[in-house]
C-alpha positions in Angstrom: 0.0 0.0 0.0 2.7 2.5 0.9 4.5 1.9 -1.6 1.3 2.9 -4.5 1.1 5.8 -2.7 4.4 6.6 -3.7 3.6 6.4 -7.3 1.0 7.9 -7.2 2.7 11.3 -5.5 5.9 11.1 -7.8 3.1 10.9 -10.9 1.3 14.2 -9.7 4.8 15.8 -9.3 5.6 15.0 -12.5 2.7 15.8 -14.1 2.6 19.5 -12.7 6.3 20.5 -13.6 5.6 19.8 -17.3 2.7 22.2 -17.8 4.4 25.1 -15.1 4.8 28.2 -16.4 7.5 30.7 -14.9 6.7 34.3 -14.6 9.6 36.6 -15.6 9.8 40.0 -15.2 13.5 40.9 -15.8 16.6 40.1 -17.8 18.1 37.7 -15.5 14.9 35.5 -14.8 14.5 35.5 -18.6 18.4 34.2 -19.0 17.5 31.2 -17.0 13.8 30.1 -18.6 15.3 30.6 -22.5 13.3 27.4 -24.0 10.8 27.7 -21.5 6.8 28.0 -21.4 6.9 31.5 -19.6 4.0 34.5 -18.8 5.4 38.3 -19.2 3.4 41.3 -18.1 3.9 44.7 -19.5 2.4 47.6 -21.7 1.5 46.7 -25.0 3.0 48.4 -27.8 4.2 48.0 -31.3 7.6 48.1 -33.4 8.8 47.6 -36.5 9.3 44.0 -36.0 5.6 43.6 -34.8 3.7 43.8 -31.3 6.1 43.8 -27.9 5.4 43.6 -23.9 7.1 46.6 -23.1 8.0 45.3 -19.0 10.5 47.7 -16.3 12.9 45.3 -16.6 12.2 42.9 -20.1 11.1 43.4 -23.7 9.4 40.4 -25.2 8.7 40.6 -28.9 5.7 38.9 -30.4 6.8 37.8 -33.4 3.3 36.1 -34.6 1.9 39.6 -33.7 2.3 42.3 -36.3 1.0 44.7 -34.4 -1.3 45.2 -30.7 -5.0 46.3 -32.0 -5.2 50.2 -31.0 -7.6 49.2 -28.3 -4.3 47.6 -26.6 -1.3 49.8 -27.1 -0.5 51.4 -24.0 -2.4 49.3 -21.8 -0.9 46.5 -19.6 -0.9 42.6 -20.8 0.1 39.8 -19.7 1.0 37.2 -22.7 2.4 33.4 -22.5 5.0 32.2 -24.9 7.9 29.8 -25.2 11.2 32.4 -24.6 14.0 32.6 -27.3 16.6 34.6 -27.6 17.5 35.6 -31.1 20.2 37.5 -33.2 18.3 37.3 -36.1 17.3 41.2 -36.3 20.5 42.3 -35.0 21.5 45.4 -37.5 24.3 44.6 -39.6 27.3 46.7 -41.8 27.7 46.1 -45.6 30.8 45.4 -47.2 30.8 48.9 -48.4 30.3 50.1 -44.9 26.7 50.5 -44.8 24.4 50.1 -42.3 21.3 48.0 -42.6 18.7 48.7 -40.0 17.6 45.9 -37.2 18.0 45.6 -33.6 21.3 45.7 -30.6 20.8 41.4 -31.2 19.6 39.3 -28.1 16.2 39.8 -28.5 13.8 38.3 -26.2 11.3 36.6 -28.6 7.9 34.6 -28.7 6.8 32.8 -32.4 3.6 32.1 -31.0 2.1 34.0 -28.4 -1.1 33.9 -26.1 -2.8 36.9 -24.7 -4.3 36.1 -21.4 -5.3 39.1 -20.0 -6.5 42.7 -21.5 
């Protein structure tokens, strides 16, 4: 008997861990959940590159997002994603010297985002 009741525990453990979701709200929470299922909060507001949660600390862009409807923008969300970090917008030079417009690389990123709150 005791020793089905020690499945039983380690399954429910198991089971919650997979499906948790970690809450970051600054650069160094968001450096330790990169791959993760996460929830950000901030203001909603849009870029060049699409919608972002504008946070104190943290800028999460919403790259399935290409912009926040106007209803949004400016007003505090709180969206749930899977966190990357990308270089993929950073702004580059041309061989000629150039320069071709993006972002300071290390972007916090989401490729498929879910608003949860409004």
């Amino acid at each position: 008997m005791r020793i089905a009741c020690v499945l039983v525990l380690g399954f429910g453990v198991s089971c919650s861990s997979k499906s948790e979701v970690i809450m970051v709200r600054d650069v160094a929470s968001a450096k330790a959940a990169i791959g993760k299922m996460i929830e950000v909060e901030g203001v909603a507001q849009n870029a060049k590159l699409g919608a972002i949660v504008d946070g104190p600390e943290l800028m999460v862009y919403c790259l399935d997002r290409p912009e926040w409807p106007s209803d949004l923008v400016g007003k505090t969300v709180k969206v749930r994603g899977t966190l990357e970090v990308t270089d993929q917008f950073k702004a580059t030079t041309t061989p000629e010297g150039g320069h071709v417009a993006g972002t300071m690389g290390g972007d916090y990123v989401f490729r498929k985002s879910e608003l949860l709150t409004q």
